[in-house]
C-alpha positions as CSV (number, residue, x, y, z in Angstrom):
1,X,148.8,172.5,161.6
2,X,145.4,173.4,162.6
3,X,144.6,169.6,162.6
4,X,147.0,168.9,165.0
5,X,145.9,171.6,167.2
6,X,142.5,170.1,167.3
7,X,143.5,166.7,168.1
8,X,145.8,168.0,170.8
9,X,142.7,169.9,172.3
10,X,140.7,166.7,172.0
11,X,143.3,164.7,173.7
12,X,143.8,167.4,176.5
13,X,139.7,167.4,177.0
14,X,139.8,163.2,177.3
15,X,142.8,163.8,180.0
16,X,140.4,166.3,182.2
17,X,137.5,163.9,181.8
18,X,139.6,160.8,183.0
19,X,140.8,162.5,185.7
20,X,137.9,163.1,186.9
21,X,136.7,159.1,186.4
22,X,139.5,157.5,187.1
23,X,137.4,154.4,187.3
24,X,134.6,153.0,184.8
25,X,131.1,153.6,185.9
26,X,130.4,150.1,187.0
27,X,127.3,149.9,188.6
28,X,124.1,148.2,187.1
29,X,121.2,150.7,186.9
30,X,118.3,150.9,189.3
31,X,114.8,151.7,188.5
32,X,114.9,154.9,189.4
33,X,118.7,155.5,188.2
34,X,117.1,154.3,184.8
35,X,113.9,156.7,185.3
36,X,116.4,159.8,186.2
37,X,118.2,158.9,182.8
38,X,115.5,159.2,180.6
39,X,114.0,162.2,182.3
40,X,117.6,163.6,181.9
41,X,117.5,162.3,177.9
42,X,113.9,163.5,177.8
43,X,114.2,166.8,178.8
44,X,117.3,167.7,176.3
45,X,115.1,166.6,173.3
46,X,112.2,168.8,174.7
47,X,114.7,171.6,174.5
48,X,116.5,170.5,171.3
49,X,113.1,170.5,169.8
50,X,111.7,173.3,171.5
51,X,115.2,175.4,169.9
52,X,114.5,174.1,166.3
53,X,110.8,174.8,166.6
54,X,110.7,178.1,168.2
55,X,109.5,179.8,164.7
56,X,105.9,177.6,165.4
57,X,105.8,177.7,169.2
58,X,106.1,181.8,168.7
59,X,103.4,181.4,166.4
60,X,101.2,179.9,168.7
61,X,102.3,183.1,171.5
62,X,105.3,185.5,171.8
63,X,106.8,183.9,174.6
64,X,106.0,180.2,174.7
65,X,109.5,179.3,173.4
66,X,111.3,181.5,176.1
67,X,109.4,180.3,179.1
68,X,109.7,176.7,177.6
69,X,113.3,176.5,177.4
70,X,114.1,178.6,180.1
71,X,111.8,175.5,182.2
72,X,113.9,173.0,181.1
73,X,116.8,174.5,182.1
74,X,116.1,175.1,185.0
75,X,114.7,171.1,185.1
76,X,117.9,170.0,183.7
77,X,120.3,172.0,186.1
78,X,118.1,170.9,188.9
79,X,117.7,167.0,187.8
80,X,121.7,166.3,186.4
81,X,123.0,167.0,189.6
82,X,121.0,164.8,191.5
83,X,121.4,161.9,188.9
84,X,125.1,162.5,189.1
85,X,125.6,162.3,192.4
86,X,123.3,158.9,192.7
87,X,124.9,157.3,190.2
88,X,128.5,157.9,191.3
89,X,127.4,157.4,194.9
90,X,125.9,153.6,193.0
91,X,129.3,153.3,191.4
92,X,131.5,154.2,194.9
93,X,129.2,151.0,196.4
94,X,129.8,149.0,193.4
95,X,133.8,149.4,193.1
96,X,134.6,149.5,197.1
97,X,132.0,145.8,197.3
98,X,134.4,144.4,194.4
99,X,137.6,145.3,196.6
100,X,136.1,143.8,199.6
101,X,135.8,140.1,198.2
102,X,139.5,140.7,196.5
């Protein structure tokens, strides 16, 4: 029962997230589309890392680990948004040129 509950709530999540892309992100990445990503993919090791390490990094001083993670957040909710909204605004220009030549 509790199984079937689970996949229910997986299948109700997938739903949302579609809804929200209705279409495939189609667009090839740019340079900087690229760069964003792996300053995006980057910055969540740092703070995966800088969460598993935080024993060390308080050894080092009290309050590195806080002041650490607490810049890459703020990074990360400054730098997803803007690599969001590029990369859908790439996609838009991607799927409306492929409707033009049909």
């Amino acid at each position: 029962m509790r199984r079937l509950r689970m996949v229910a709530w997986f299948v109700s999540v997938r739903a949302r997230i579609a809804h929200h892309l209705p279409a495939p992100l189609a667009a090839p990445e740019s340079v900087v589309l690229a760069a964003a990503r792996r300053r995006v993919i980057g910055a969540l090791l740092l703070l995966a890392l800088t969460c598993l390490g935080a024993g060390e990094f308080r050894a080092i001083s009290p309050l590195l680990p806080a002041v650490l993670g607490l810049a890459l957040l703020v990074f990360l909710a400054i730098q997803i948004p803007l690599w969001l909204r590029a990369k859908l605004r790439a996609d838009h220009v991607w799927l409306m040129r492929e409707r033009e030549h049909d």
